[in-house]
VOGU-3710 file (C-alpha; in Angstrom, 3 decimals, decimal comma):
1> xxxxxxxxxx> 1,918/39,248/24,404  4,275/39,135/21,655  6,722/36,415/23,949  3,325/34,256/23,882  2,419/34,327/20,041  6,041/33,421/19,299  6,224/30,434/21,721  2,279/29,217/19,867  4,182/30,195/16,593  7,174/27,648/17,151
11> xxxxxxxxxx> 5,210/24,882/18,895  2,931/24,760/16,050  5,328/24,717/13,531  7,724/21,686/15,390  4,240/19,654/15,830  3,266/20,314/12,339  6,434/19,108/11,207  6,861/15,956/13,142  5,840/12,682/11,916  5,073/9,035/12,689
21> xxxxxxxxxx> 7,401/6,496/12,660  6,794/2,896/11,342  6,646/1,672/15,103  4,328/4,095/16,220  1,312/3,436/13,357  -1,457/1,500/13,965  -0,858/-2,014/14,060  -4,133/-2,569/11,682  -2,891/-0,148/9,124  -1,130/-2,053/6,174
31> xxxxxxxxxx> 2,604/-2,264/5,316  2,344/-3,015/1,871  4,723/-6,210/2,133  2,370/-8,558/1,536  -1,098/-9,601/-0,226  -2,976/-11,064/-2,608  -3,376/-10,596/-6,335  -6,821/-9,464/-8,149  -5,549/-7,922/-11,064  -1,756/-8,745/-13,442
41> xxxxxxxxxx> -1,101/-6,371/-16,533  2,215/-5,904/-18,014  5,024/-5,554/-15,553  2,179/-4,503/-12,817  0,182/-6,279/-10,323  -3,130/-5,332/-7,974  -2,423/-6,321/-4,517  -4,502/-6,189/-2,178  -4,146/-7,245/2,173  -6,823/-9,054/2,573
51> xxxxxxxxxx> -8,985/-11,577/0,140  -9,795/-15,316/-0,677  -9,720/-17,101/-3,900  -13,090/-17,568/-3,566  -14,141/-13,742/-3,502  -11,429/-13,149/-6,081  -13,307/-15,410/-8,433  -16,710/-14,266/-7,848  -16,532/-11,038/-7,927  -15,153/-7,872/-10,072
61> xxxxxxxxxx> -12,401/-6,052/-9,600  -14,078/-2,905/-8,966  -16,431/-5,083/-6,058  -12,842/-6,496/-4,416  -11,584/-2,741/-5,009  -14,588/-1,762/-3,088  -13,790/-3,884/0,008  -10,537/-3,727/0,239  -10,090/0,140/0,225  -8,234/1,404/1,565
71> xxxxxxxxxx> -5,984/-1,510/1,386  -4,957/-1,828/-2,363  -1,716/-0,755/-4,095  -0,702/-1,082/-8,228  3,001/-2,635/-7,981  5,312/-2,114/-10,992  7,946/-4,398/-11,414  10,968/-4,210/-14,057  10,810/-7,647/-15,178  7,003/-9,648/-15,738
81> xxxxxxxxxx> 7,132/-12,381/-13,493  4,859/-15,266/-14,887  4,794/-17,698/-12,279  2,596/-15,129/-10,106  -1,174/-15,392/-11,162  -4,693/-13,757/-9,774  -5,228/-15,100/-6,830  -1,613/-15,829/-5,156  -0,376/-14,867/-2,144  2,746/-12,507/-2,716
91> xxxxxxxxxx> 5,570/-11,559/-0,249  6,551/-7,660/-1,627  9,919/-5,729/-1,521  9,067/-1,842/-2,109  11,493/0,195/-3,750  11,628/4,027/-3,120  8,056/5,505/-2,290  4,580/4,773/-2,186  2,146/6,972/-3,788  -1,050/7,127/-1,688
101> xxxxxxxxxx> -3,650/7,603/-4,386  -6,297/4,503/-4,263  -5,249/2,192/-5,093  -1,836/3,245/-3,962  1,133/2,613/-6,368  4,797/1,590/-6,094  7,646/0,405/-8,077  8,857/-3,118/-5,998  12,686/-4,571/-5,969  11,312/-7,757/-6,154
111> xxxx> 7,353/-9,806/-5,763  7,757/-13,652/-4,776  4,759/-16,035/-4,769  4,064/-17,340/-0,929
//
């Protein structure tokens, strides 16, 4: 009895400490490099995956928030970029991690206009 609750013991703990990798997610679940913007404030920007300009300017933030989720993330930047405006299409470089509160946040190397 004892040899079976130490093999349960140590296959639970190698399966609860195993993990995804990038190639094994869903191929619908976001990466983060890419979006559009719905919301600029100093050095930070609202992206989220999937939007038009159309929604964007008909509708809140908190109603594009709403439709996006759970596909929005706050990106900080180090220097304000002011050629990027609500409503572009941005390529994104993340830097370090990705805090998964909603809207997720993350500090970027670099955000480029598409």
């Amino acid at each position: 009895m004892k040899y079976v609750m130490l093999v349960a013991t140590i296959f639970l703990c190698i399966t609860g400490c195993s993990t995804n990798s990038p190639n094994d997610r869903d191929p619908k679940v976001w990466d983060y490099r890419g979006g559009y913007v719905i919301a600029k404030e100093y050095h930070k920007y609202l992206v989220v995956r999937n939007t038009n300009s159309a929604e964007i300017k008909n509708k809140t933030v908190s109603q594009l928030l709403k439709e996006a989720q759970p596909d929005a993330i706050w990106i900080t930047v180090h220097t304000d970029n002011d050629s990027i405006h609500i409503g572009d299409k941005v390529s994104i470089s993340i830097d370090g991690g990705i805090d998964q509160s909603y809207p997720a946040q993350a500090s970027a190397k670099d955000i480029k206009k598409l």
